[in-house]
C-alpha positions in Angstrom: 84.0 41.9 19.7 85.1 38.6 20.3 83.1 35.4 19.9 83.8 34.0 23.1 82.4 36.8 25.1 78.7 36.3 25.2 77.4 32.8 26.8 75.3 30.4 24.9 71.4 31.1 24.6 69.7 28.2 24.4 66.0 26.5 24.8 65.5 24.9 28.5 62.4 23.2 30.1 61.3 25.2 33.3 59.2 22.7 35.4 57.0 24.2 37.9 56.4 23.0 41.9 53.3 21.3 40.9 54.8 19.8 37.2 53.7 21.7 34.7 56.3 22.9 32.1 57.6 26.0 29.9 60.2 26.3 27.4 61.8 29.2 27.7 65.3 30.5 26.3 68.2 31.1 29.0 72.4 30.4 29.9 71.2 27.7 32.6 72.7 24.4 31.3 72.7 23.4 28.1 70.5 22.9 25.4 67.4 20.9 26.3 68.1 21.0 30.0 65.4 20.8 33.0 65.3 23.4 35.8 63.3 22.5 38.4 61.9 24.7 40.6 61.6 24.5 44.4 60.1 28.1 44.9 57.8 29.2 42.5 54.7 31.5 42.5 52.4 29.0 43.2 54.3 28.2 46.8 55.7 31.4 47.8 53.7 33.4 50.2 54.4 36.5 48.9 52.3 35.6 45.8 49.4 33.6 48.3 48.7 36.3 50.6 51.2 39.2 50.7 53.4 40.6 53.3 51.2 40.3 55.9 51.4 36.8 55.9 54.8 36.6 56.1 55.5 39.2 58.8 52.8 37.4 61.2 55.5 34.3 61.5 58.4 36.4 61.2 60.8 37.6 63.4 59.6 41.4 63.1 56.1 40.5 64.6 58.0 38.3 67.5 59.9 41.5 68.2 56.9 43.5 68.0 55.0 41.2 70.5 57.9 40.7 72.8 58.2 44.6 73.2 54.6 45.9 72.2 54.4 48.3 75.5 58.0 49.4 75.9 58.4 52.9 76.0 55.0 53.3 75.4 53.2 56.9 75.3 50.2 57.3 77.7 47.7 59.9 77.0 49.2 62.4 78.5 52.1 62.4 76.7 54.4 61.0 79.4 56.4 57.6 79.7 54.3 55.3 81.5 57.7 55.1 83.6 57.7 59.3 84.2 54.2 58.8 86.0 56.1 57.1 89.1 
């Protein structure tokens, strides 16, 4: 196997959104570098409050708003539209 073939694995400093740090070994960089994070588990809303808090903004819950009663079942089983 050659010696070239593998990238370097070295120490970095992982600084979180609100500035705490970790060392952790990685390729990023080189030895001793800083990666800063802009999205971290302390920001993201999938780790604040799940899903549901992201669908509610989202562009799925606009499309289910704008079109909430189309084609809609009544209780009969018809099409609202059939009943005409």
């Amino acid at each position: 196997m050659k010696a070239e073939g593998h990238p370097d694995y070295h120490t970095i400093t992982v600084k979180m959104t609100d500035g705490t740090t970790y060392q952790t070994r990685s390729t990023y960089g080189k030895e001793g570098d800083v990666l800063s994070l802009d999205i971290d588990p302390l920001t993201h809303p999938a780790w604040l409050g799940g899903t549901q808090k992201i669908l509610e903004k989202g562009a799925l819950s606009k499309f289910e708003k704008r079109f909430a009663g189309f084609g809609a079942l009544s209780s009969s089983g018809k099409k609202d539209e059939d009943k005409k």
